[in-house]
TORKOL-4160 file (C-alpha; in steps of 0.2 Angstrom, whole numbers, padded with zeros to 4 digits, m for minus):
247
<pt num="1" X="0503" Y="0362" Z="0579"/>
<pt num="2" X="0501" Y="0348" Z="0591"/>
<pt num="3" X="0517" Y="0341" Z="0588"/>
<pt num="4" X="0526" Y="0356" Z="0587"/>
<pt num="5" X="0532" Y="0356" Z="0607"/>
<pt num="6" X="0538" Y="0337" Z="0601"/>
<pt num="7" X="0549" Y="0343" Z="0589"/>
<pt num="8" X="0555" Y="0360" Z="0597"/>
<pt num="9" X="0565" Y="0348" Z="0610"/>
<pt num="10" X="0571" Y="0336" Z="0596"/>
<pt num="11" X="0579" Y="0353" Z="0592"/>
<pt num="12" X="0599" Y="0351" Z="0597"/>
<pt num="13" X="0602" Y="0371" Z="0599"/>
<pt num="14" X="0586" Y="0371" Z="0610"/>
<pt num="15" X="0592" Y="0356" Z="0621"/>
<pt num="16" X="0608" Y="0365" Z="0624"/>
<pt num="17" X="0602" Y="0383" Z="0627"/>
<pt num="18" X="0590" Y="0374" Z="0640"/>
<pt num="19" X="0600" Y="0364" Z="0647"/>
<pt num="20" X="0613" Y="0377" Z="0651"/>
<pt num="21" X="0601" Y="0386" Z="0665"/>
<pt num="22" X="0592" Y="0369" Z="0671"/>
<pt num="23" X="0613" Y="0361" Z="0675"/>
<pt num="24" X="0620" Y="0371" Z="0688"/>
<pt num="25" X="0603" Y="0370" Z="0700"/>
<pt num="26" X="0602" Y="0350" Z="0697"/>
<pt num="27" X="0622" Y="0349" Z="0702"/>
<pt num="28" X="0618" Y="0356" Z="0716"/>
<pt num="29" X="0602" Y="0347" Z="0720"/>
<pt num="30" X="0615" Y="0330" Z="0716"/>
<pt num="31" X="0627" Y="0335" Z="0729"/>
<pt num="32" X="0615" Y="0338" Z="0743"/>
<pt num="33" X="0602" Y="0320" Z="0739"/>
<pt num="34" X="0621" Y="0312" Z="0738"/>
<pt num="35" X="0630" Y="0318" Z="0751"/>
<pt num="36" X="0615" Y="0318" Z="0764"/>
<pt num="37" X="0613" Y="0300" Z="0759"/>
<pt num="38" X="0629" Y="0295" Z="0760"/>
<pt num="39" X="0631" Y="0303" Z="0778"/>
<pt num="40" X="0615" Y="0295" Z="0785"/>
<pt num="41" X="0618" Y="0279" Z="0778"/>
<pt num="42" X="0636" Y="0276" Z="0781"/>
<pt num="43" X="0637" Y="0287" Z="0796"/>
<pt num="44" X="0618" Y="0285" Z="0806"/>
<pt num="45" X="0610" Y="0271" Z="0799"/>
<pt num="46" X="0609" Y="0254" Z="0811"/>
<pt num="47" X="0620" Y="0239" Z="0808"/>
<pt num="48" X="0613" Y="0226" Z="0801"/>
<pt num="49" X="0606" Y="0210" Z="0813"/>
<pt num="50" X="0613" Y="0194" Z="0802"/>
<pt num="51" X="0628" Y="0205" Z="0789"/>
<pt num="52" X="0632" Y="0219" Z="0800"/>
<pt num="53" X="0641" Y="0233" Z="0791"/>
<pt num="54" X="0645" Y="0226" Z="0778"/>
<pt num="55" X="0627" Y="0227" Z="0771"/>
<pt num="56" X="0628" Y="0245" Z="0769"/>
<pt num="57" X="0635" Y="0245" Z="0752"/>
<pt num="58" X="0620" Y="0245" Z="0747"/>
<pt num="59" X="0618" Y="0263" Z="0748"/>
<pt num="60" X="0628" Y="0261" Z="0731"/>
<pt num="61" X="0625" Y="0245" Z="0724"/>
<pt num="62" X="0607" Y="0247" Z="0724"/>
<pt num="63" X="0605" Y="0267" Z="0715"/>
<pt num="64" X="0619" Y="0259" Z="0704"/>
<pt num="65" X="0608" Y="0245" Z="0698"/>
<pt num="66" X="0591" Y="0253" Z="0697"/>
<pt num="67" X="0601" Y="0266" Z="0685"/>
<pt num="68" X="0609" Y="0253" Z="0675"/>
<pt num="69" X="0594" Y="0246" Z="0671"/>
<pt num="70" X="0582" Y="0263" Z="0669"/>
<pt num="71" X="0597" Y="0270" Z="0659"/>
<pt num="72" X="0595" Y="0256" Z="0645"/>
<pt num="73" X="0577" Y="0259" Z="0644"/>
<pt num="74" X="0581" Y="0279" Z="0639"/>
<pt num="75" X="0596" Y="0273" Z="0628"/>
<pt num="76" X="0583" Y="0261" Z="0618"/>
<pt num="77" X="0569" Y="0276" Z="0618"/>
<pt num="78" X="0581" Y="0288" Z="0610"/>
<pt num="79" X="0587" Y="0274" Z="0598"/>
<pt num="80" X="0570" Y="0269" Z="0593"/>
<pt num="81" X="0562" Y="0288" Z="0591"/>
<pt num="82" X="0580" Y="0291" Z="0582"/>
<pt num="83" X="0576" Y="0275" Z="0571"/>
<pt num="84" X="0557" Y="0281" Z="0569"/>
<pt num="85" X="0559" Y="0302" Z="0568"/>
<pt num="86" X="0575" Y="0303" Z="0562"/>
<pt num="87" X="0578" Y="0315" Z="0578"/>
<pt num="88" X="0596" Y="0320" Z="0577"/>
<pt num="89" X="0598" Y="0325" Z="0595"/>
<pt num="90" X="0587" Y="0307" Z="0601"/>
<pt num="91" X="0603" Y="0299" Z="0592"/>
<pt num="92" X="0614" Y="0309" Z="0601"/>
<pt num="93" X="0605" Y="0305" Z="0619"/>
<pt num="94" X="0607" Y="0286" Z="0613"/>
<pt num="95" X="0627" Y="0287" Z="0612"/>
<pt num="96" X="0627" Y="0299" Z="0628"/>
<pt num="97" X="0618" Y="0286" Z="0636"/>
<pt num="98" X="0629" Y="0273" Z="0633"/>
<pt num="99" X="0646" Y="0275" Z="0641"/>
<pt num="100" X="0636" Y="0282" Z="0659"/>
<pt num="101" X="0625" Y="0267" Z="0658"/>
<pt num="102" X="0644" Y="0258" Z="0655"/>
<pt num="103" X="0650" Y="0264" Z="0669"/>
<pt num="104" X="0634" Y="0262" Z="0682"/>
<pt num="105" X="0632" Y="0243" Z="0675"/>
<pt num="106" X="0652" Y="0238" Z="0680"/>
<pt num="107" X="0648" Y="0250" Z="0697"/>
<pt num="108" X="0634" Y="0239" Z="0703"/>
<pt num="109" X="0643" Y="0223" Z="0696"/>
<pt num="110" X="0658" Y="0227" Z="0706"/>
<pt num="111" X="0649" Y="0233" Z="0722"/>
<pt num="112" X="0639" Y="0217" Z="0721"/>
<pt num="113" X="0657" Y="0207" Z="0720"/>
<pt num="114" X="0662" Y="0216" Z="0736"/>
<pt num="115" X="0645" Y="0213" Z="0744"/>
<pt num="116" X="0647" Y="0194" Z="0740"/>
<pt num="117" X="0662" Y="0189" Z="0748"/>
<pt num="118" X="0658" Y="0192" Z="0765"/>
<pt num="119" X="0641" Y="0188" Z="0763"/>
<pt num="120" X="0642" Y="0173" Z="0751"/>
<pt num="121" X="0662" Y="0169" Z="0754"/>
<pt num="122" X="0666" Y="0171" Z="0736"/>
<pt num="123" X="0668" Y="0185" Z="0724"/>
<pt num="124" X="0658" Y="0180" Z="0712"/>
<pt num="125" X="0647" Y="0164" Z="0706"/>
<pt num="126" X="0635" Y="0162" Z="0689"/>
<pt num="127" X="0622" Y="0169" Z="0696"/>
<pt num="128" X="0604" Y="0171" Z="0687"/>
<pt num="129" X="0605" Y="0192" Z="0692"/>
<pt num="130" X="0624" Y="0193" Z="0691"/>
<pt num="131" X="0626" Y="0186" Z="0673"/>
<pt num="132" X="0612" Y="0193" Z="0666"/>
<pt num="133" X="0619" Y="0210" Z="0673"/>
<pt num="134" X="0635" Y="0207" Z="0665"/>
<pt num="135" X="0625" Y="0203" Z="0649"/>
<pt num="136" X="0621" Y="0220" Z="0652"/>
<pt num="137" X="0635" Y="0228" Z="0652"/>
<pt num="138" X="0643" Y="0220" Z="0635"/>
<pt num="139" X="0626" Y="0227" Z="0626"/>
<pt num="140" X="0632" Y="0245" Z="0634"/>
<pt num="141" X="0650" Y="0242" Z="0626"/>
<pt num="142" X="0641" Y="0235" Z="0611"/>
<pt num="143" X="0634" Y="0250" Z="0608"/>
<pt num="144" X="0649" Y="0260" Z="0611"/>
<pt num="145" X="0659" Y="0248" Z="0599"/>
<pt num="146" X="0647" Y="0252" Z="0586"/>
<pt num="147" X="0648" Y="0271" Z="0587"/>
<pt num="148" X="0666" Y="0270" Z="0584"/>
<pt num="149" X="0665" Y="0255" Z="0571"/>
<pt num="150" X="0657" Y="0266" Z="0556"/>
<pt num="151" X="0665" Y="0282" Z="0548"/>
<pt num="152" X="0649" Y="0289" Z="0544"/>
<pt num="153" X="0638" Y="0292" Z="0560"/>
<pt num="154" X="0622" Y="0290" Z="0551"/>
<pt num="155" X="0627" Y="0272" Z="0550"/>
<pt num="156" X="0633" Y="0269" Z="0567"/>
<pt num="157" X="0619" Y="0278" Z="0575"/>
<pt num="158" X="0607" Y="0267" Z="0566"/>
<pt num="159" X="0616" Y="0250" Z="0572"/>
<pt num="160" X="0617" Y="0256" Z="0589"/>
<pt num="161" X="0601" Y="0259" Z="0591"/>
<pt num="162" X="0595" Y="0241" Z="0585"/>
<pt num="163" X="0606" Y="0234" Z="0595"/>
<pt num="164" X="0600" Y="0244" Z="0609"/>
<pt num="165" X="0580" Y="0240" Z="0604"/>
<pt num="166" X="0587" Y="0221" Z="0603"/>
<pt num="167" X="0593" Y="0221" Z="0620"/>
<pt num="168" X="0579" Y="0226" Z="0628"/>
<pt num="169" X="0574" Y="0209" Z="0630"/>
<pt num="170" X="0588" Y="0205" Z="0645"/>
<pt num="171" X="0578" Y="0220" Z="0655"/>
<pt num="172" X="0563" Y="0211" Z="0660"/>
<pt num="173" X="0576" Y="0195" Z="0662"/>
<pt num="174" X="0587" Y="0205" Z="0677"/>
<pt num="175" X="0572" Y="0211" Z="0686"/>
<pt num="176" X="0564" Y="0194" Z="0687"/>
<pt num="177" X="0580" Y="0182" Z="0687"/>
<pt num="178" X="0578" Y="0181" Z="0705"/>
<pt num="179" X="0559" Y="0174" Z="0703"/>
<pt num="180" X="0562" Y="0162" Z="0688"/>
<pt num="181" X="0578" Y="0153" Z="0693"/>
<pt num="182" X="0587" Y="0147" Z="0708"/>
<pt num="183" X="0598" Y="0161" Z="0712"/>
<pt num="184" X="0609" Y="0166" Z="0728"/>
<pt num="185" X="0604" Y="0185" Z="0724"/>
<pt num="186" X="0592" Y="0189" Z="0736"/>
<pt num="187" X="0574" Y="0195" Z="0733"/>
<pt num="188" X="0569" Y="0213" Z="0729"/>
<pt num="189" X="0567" Y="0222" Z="0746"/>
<pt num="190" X="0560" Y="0236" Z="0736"/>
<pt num="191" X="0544" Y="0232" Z="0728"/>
<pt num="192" X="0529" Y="0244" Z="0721"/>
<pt num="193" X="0515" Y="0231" Z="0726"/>
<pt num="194" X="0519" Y="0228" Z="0739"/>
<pt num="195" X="0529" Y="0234" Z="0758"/>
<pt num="196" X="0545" Y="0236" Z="0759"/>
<pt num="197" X="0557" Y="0222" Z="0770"/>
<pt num="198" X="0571" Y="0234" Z="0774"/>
<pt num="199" X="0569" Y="0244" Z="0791"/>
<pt num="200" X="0562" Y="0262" Z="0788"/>
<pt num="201" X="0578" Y="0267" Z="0798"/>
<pt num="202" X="0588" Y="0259" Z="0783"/>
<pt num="203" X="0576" Y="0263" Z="0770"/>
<pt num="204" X="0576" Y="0282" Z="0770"/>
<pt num="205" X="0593" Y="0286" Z="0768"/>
<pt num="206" X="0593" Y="0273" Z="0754"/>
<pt num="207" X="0578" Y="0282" Z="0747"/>
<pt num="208" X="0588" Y="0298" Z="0746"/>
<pt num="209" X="0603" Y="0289" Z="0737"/>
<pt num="210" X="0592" Y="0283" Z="0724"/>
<pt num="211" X="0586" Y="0301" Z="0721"/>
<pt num="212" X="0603" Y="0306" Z="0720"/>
<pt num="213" X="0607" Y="0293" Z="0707"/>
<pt num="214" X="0595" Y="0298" Z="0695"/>
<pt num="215" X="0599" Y="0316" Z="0700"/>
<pt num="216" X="0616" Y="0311" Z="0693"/>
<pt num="217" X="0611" Y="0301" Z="0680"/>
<pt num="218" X="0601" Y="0317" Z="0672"/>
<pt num="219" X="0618" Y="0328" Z="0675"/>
<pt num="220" X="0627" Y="0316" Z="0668"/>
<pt num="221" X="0617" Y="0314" Z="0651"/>
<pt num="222" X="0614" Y="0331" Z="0649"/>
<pt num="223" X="0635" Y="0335" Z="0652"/>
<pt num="224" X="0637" Y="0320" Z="0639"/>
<pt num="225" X="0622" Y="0326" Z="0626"/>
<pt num="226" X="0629" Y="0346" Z="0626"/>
<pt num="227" X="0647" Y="0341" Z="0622"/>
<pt num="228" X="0639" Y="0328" Z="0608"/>
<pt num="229" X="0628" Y="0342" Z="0603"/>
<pt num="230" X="0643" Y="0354" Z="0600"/>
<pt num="231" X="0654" Y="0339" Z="0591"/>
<pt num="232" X="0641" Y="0333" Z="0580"/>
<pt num="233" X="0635" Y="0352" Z="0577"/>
<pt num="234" X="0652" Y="0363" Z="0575"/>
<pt num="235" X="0650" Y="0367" Z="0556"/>
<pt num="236" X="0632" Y="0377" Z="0561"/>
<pt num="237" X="0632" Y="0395" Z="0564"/>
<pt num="238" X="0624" Y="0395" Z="0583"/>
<pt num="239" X="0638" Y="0384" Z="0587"/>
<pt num="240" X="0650" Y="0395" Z="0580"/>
<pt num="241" X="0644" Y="0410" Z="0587"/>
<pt num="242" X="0643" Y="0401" Z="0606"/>
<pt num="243" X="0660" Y="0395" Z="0602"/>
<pt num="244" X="0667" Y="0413" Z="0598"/>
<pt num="245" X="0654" Y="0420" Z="0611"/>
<pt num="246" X="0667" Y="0411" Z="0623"/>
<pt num="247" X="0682" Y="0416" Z="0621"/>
């Protein structure tokens, strides 16, 4: 009995039916955290002392790479309690996951290469942060590769998801590159021990951009999971029945 709630959500047709009431109040709840912190920041925020404006691409860069990163760790999770449970809809999250975690990876990549060249004059260097983010993103496009590498998905959802568990190693690297080696990245002005080194005035509307980004991040996977959830599911009766329900 205990682990009955634990299986109810492994349940694709409950995901979905859930899902389907929880999306349109969390796209709304997106819009607002992103808009309001992309006014505030863009629009009201200070100038920076030493980069000026160009420093406010952080209100992207930054949600973007704290994503990328939190993103693996749920496409691993789903991989390993796929692995372990044989969960079909944790498999499904995992491949979900993948091309949104792709896209946020190659975001805070690029922002980071626009942010550099003013900051650092060039557009990119083999930094300890910026290669092991790019190290990153080929384990995000391993694991799409592998999805579309097998005909039988049993198989590619299997290899995915030890290559996700694999990767996992490069996490801890990227969050303390900046520590370990000498690297032109600057330090964490974020930190859970200890104050913050970015002016309140700057912090807050970045704040709001985070909690947008996972906002978005949650839209996103859920959007990605329903329409895996109907693929994957098609031959079943509920699906069926929603399918002719919609017509």
């Amino acid at each position: 009995m205990a682990w009955q709630w634990f299986y109810r959500m492994g349940s694709p047709r409950w995901f979905y039916e859930k899902t389907g009431r929880w999306i349109p109040w969390l796209a709304a709840i997106t819009a607002v955290l992103l808009v309001g912190g992309a006014l505030w920041g863009l629009g009201f925020a200070p100038a920076d002392a030493k980069q000026g404006n160009s420093y406010r691409i952080i209100y992207i860069h930054v949600p973007a790479s704290f994503l990328a990163l939190a993103g693996y760790y749920v496409m691993a999770v789903a991989g390993a309690i796929g692995l372990i449970w044989k969960m079909k809809l944790a498999d499904m999250v995992m491949k979900s996951a993948a091309p949104i975690g792709a896209v946020l990876t190659f975001t805070a990549l690029f922002t980071g290469a626009v942010w550099g060249k003013p900051t650092w004059g060039t557009w990119w260097v083999w930094d300890a942060r910026i290669t092991s983010m790019l190290v990153l993103l080929f384990l995000y496009l391993g694991v799409i590769a592998l999805q579309n590498a097998y005909q039988h998905q049993a198989t590619a959802d299997k290899a995915s998801a030890i290559l996700a568990l694999v990767g996992t190693v490069n996490i801890p690297i990227i969050y303390k590159s900046v520590d370990w080696w000498y690297t032109l990245h600057q330090p964490a002005t974020l930190k859970l021990t200890s104050a913050s080194t970015i002016h309140p005035s700057m912090l807050y509307p970045l704040l709001i951009m985070i909690a947008g980004f996972y906002c978005f991040y949650a839209l996103a996977l859920m959007l990605y999971t329903r329409a895996e959830i109907v693929q994957r599911e098609r031959r079943t009766q509920w699906v069926n029945e929603l399918v002719e329900a919609e017509k």
